[in-house]
C-alpha positions as CSV (number, residue, x, y, z in Angstrom):
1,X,99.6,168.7,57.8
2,X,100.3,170.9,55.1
3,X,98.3,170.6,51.9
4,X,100.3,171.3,48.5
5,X,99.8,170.5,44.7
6,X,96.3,168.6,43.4
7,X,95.5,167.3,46.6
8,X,95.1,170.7,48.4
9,X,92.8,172.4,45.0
10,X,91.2,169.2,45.7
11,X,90.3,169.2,49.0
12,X,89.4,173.1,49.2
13,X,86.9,172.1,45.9
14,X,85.6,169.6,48.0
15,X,85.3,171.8,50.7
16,X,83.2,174.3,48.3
17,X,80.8,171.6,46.8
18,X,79.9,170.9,50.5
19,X,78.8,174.6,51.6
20,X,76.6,174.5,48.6
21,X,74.9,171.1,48.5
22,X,74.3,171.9,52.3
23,X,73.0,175.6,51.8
24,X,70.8,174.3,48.8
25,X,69.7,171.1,50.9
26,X,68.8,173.2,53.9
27,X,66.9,176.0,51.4
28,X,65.0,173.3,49.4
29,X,63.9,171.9,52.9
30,X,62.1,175.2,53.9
31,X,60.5,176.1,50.2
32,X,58.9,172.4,50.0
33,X,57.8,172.2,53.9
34,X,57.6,175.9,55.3
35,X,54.9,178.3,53.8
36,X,55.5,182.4,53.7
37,X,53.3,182.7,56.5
38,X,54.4,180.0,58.9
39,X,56.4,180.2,61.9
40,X,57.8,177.7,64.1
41,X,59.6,178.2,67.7
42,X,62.0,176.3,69.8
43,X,63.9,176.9,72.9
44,X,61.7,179.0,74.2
45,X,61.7,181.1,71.2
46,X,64.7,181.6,71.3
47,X,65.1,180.3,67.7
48,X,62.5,180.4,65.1
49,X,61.9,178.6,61.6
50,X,60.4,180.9,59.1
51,X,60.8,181.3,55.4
52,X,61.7,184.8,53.8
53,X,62.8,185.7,50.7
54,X,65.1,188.1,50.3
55,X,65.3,190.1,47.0
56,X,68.2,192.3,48.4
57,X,71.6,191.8,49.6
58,X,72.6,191.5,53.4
59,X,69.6,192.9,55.6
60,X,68.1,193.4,52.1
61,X,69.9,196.2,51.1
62,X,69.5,196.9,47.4
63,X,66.0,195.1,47.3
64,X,64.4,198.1,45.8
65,X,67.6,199.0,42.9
66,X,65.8,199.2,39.7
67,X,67.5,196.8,37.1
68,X,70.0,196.7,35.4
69,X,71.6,198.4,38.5
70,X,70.4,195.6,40.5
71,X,71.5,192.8,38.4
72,X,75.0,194.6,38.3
73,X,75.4,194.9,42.1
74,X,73.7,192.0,43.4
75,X,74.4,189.2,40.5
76,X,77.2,189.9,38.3
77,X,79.6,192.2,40.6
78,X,79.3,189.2,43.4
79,X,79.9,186.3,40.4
80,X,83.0,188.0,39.1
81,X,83.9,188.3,42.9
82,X,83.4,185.0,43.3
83,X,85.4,183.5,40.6
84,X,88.2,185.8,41.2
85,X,88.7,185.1,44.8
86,X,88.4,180.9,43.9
87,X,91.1,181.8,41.6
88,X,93.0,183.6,44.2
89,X,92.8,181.5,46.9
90,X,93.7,178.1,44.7
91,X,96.9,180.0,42.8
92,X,97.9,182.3,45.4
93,X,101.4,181.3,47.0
94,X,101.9,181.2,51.0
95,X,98.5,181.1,51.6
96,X,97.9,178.9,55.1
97,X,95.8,176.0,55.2
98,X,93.4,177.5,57.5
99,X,93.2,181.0,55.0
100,X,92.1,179.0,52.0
101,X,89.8,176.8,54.3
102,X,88.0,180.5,55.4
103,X,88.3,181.9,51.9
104,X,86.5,178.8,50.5
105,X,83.7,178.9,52.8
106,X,83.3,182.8,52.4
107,X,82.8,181.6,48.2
108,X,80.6,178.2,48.8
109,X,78.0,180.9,51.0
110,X,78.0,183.0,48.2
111,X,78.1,180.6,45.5
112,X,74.6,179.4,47.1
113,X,73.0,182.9,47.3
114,X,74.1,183.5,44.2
115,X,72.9,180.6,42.7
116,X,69.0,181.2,44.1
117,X,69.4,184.8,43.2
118,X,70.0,183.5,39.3
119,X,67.6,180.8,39.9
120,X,64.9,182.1,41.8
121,X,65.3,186.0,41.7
122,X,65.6,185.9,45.3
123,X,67.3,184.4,48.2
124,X,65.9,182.5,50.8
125,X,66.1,183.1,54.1
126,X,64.7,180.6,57.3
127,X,66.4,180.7,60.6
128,X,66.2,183.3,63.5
129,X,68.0,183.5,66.3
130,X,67.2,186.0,69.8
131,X,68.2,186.2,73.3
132,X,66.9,189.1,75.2
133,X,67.7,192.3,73.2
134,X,70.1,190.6,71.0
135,X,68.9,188.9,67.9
136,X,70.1,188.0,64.1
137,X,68.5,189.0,61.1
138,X,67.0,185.8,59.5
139,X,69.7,184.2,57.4
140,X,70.3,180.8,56.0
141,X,73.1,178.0,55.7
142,X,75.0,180.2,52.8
143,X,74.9,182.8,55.7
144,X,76.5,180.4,58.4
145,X,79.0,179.4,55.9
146,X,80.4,183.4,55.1
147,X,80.8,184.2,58.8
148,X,82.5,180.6,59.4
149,X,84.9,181.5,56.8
150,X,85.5,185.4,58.0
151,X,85.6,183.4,61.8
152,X,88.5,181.4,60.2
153,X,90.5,184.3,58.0
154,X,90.5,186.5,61.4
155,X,91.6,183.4,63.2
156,X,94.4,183.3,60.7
157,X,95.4,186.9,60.5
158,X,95.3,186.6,64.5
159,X,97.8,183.1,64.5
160,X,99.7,184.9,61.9
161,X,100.4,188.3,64.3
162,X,101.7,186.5,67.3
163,X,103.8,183.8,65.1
164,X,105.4,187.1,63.7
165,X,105.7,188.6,67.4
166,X,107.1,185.5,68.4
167,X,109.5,185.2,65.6
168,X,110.7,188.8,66.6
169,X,111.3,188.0,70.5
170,X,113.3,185.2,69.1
171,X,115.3,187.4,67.0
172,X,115.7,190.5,69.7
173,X,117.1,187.7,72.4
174,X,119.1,185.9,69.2
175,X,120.4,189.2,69.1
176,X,121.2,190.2,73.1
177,X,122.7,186.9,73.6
178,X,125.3,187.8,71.1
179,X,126.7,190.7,72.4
């Protein structure tokens, strides 16, 4: 089903108010019921509950910028981002369904980061995940909701390609049958 007009801004706003209420749901959760210094396991430790706050970007880079360089990267370069890519993705002509769905997670993660960074002067941080020698850094719902959204663009970009290859075989035969 293909989304046009009012209906489609409103279900892709709709989409965003739902990454945030559940990022800040999920973050309020751990501030009011897990302490700095407490850690809980499950599945065989193979995921962990713990609260961190993160006064950095990703993997807290940029944690020790001195301001105003670190209001510049970390708060105001991401909110004009932000805006400009909502503005994108809701104007923007020919974009798929499934493009704007990614691009509008991708913004409702950061929109929630964002908004404890403002808030709180840092972001937090709760889940773990490790399996052997492979583990995540700890992240949070935001988090979750920015690589669902970069899972769906790629998905996109990847259903775009082979429509395109496919619309060339059709041409290239189109084109043998003829002579």
């Amino acid at each position: 089903m293909k989304l046009t007009g009012t209906p489609r801004i409103i279900f892709f706003l709709v989409i965003l108010v739902l990454n945030v209420i559940a990022d800040q749901v999920t973050k309020s959760m751990m501030r009011a019921h897990i302490g700095y210094y407490d850690h809980y396991s499950f599945f065989n430790d193979h995921f962990t509950l713990l609260r961190v706050e993160n006064t950095g970007a990703f993997l807290s880079l940029g944690a020790k910028l001195v301001q105003p360089f670190r209001f510049i990267l970390l708060t105001l370069l991401p909110a004009i981002a932000l805006l400009g890519a909502l503005f994108y993705s809701i104007t923007k002509k020919g974009l798929s369904n499934l493009m704007v769905t990614g691009i509008v997670f991708c913004i409702g993660g950061g929109m929630g980061n964002l908004y404890d960074r403002i808030v709180y002067g840092s972001v937090t941080d709760f889940a773990h995940i490790k399996f052997g020698p492979l583990q995540t850094g700890v992240f949070n719902a935001a988090d979750v909701s920015i690589m669902i959204g970069f899972g769906l663009i790629l998905l996109n970009s990847f259903l775009r390609r082979n429509d395109g290859k496919e619309k060339e075989e059709v041409v290239i035969v189109e084109e043998n049958s003829v002579e």
